[in-house]
C-alpha positions, 0 to 999 in steps of 0.5 A: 309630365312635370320635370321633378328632376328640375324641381328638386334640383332648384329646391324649391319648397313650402315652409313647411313646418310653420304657421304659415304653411298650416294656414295654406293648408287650413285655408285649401281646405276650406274652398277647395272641392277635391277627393285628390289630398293636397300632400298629392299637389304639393310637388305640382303647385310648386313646380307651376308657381317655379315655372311660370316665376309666380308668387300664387297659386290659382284654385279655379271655379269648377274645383271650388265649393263654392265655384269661384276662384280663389287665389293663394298668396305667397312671399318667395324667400331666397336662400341669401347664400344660394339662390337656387334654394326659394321658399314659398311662404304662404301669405293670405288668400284671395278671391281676385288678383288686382 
């Protein structure tokens, strides 16, 4: 069960109202192979990327349209003011972590 109690008190969120974010959107949509909308995975992508202190998200194979892995980059910003505030903003998209 995630522990959104935890994650809303860290803050952590997406940039949502910019570019970037339309693009993540844009790019989950044109690989992923879901009936679940990603507003519904919002909270979960974030609370995984937090928890295991990493800056992408993985859609595996057996989710994708085309069954490969896809990779979604982002940059973490903290808050220089607080440190518990991190925004996650979407860079690119890809097939393979190097």
């Amino acid at each position: 069960m995630l522990d959104f109690k935890k994650l809303h008190q860290s803050s952590v969120h997406f940039d949502y109202f910019s570019e970037n974010f339309d693009r993540f959107k844009t790019d989950y949509y044109r690989y992923a192979n879901m009936d679940v909308p990603l507003t519904f995975l919002i909270d979960e992508i974030l609370f995984a990327m937090s928890e295991s202190q990493v800056n992408y998200f993985r859609l595996p194979s057996f989710k994708a349209k085309d069954n490969r892995d896809h990779f979604f980059i982002f940059k973490v910003r903290m808050q220089p003011d607080n440190h518990q505030v991190r925004t996650y903003e979407y860079i690119r998209h890809v097939f393979a972590l190097k």
